[in-house]
C-alpha positions in Angstrom: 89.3 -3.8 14.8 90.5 -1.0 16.8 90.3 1.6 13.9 86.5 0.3 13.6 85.8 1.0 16.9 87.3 4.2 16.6 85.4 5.1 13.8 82.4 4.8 15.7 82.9 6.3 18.4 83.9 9.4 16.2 80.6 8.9 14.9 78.8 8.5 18.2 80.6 11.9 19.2 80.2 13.7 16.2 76.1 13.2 16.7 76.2 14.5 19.9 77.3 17.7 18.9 75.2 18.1 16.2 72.4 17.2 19.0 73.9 20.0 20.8 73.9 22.5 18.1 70.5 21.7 16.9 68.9 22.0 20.6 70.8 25.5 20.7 69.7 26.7 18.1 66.0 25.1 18.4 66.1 27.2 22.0 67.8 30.4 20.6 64.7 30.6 18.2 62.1 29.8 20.7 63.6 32.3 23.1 63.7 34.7 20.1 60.2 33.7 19.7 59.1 34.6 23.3 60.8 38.0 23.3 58.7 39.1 20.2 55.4 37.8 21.8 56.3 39.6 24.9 57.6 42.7 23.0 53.9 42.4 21.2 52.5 41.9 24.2 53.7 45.3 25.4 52.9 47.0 22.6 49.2 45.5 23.2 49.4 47.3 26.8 47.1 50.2 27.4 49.1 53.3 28.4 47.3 56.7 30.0 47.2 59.6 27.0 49.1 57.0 24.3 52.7 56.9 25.7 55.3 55.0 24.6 58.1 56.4 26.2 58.5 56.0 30.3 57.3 58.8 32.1 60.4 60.1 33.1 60.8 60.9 29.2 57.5 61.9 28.7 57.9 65.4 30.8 61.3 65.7 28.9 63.7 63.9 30.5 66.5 66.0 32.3 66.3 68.4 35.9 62.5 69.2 35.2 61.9 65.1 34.9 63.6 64.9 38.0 62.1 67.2 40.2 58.5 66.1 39.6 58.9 62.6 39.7 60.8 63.5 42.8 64.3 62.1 41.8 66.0 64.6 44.4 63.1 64.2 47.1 65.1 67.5 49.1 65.0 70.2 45.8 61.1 68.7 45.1 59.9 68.8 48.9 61.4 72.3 49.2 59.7 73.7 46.2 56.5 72.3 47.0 57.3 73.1 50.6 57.7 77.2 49.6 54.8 77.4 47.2 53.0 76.2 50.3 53.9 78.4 52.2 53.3 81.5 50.0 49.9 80.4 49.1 49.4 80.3 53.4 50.8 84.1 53.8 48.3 84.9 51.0 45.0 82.9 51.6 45.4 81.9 54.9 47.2 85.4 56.9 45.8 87.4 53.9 49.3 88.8 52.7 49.1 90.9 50.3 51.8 90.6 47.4 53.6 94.3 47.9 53.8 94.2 51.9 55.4 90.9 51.6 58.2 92.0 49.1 58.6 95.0 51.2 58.5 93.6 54.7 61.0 90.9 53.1 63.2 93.4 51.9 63.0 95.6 55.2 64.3 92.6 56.9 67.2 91.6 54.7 68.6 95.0 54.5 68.4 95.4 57.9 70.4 91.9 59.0 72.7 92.8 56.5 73.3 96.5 57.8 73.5 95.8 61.4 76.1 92.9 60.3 78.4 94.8 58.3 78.7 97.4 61.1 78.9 94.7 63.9 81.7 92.6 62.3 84.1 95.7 63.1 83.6 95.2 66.9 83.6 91.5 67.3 86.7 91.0 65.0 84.7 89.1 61.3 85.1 89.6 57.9 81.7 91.5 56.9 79.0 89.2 54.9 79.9 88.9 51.2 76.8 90.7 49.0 77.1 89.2 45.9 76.5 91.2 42.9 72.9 90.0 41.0 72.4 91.1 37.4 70.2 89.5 34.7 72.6 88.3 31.8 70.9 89.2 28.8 70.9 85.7 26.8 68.6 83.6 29.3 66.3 86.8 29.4 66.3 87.3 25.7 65.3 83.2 25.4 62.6 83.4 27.6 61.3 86.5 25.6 61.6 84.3 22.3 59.9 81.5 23.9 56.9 83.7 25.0 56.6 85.6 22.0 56.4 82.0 19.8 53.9 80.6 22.7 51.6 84.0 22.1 51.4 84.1 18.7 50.1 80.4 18.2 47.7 81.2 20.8 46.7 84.9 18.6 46.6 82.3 15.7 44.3 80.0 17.3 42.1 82.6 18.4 42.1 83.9 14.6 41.3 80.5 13.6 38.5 80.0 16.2 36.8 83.5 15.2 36.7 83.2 12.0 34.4 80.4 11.8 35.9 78.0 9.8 35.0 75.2 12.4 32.1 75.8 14.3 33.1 72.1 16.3 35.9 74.0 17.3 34.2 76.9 18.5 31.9 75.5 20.6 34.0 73.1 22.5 36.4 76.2 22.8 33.3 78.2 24.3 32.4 75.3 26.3 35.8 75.0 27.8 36.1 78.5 28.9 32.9 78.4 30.2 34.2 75.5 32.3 37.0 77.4 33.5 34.8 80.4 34.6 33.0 78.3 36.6 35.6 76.6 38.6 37.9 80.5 38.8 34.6 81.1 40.3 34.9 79.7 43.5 38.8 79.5 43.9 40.7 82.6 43.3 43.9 82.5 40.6 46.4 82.1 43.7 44.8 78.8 45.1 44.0 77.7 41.5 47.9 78.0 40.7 48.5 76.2 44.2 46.2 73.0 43.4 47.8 72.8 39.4 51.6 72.9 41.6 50.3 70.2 44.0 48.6 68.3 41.3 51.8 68.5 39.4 53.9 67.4 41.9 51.9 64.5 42.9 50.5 63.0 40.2 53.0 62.0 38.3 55.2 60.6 40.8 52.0 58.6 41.8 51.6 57.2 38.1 54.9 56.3 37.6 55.1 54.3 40.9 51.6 52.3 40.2 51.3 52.9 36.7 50.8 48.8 36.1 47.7 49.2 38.2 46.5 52.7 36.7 46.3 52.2 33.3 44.0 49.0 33.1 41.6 51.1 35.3 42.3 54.1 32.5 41.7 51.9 29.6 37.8 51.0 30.7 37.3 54.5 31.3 38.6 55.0 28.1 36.3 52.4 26.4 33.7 54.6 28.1 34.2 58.0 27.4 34.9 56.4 23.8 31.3 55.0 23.4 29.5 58.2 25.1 31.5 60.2 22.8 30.2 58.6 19.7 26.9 58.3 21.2 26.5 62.2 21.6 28.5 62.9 17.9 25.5 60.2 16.7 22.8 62.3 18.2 23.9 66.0 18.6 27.9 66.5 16.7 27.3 64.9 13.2 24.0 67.7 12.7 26.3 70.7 13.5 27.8 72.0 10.3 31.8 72.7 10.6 31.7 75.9 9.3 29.3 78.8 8.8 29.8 77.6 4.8 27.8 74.4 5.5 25.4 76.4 7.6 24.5 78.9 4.9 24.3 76.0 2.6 21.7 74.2 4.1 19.5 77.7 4.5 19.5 77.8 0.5 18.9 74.0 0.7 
């Protein structure tokens, strides 16, 4: 009798666990479940320009990253704070570039002078001048970099002018154009000051609302998208892409 009732109660525990084991494992696959729909779910999200990295790894991760997203908020306000202040000597005091350098340099050498000589009469060691030179490796990089940059934009240009894509040509045109027209009423300086500010601003801005940005990017999208096919409908699709097609149609 006793066995019996051991028996089942082996039996009575025995479905328990397998209870157990099959509501774990139902709940392991239904959270499995939810992290895929909310993975897909994210993948479904609009981001601004097609990212799928954060931003911070968008502008390339590393000190760059950091300074405009304003990681070290003293090394970003104090670059921002000294462009601003060069592009008030120039535009607002009307600077000009060579008095600066030379009004700057008249007053370094100067505090440094009347230091050295005065350190012998009230008893301190004279200011340590360190010793600047260019090492050649960084230099020589830079020079590399500029010479690739250069001649993709000298094969561009070749490309453009030799009218293989008239599209191409015209938007090019178009976009210079643009540019003339906004140089136009801001000189290079203040143009170079608004791209640093922009720079420094924008991003940080994104990243810290970017949940609220990019639904209001994606309708703009959806409407740049439908006046875009709009004009290719009525004025793009009847430009030939190359001066080929053009000459083409003449004999048509």
């Amino acid at each position: 009798m006793s066995d019996h009732k051991d028996e089942s109660l082996m039996e009575k525990i025995s479905e328990k666990i397998h209870d157990l084991k099959d509501g774990s494992s139902s709940s392991s696959s239904s959270d499995s479940d939810e992290d895929s729909k909310i993975s897909a779910m994210k993948s479904k999200v609009f981001r601004l320009f097609g990212r799928e990295k954060p931003v911070h790894n968008v502008f390339g991760g590393g000190k760059p990253a950091d300074l405009l997203l304003w990681k070290d908020k003293k090394v970003s306000g104090g670059i921002l704070g000294g462009v601003t202040i060069i592009w008030f000597l120039f535009e607002v005091l009307e600077y000009h570039l060579l008095t600066l350098v030379c009004h700057s340099l008249i007053l370094t050498l100067a505090i440094l002078f009347l230091w050295s000589n005065a350190s012998t009469f009230v008893y301190k060691s004279p200011p340590k001048i360190p010793e600047v030179s260019l090492p050649e490796k960084p230099v020589m990089q830079i020079v590399s970099s500029l010479r690739i940059e250069i001649n993709r934009c000298l094969a561009a240009i070749h490309d453009i002018a030799s009218g293989k894509d008239l599209k191409k040509f015209l938007s090019v045109i178009a976009g210079l154009w643009f540019v003339s027209i906004i140089s136009n009423c801001y000189n290079f300086l203040t143009l170079v000051y608004i791209s640093l500010v922009l720079l420094f601003s924008v991003p940080v801005v994104y990243d810290k609302y970017e949940d609220k940005i990019d639904p209001l990017a994606e309708k703009a999208w959806i409407e740049i998208k439908k006046q875009y096919a709009v004009l290719d409908k009525k004025v793009l699709s009847k430009i030939p892409r190359s001066m080929k097609e053009l000459k083409d149609k003449k004999k048509v």
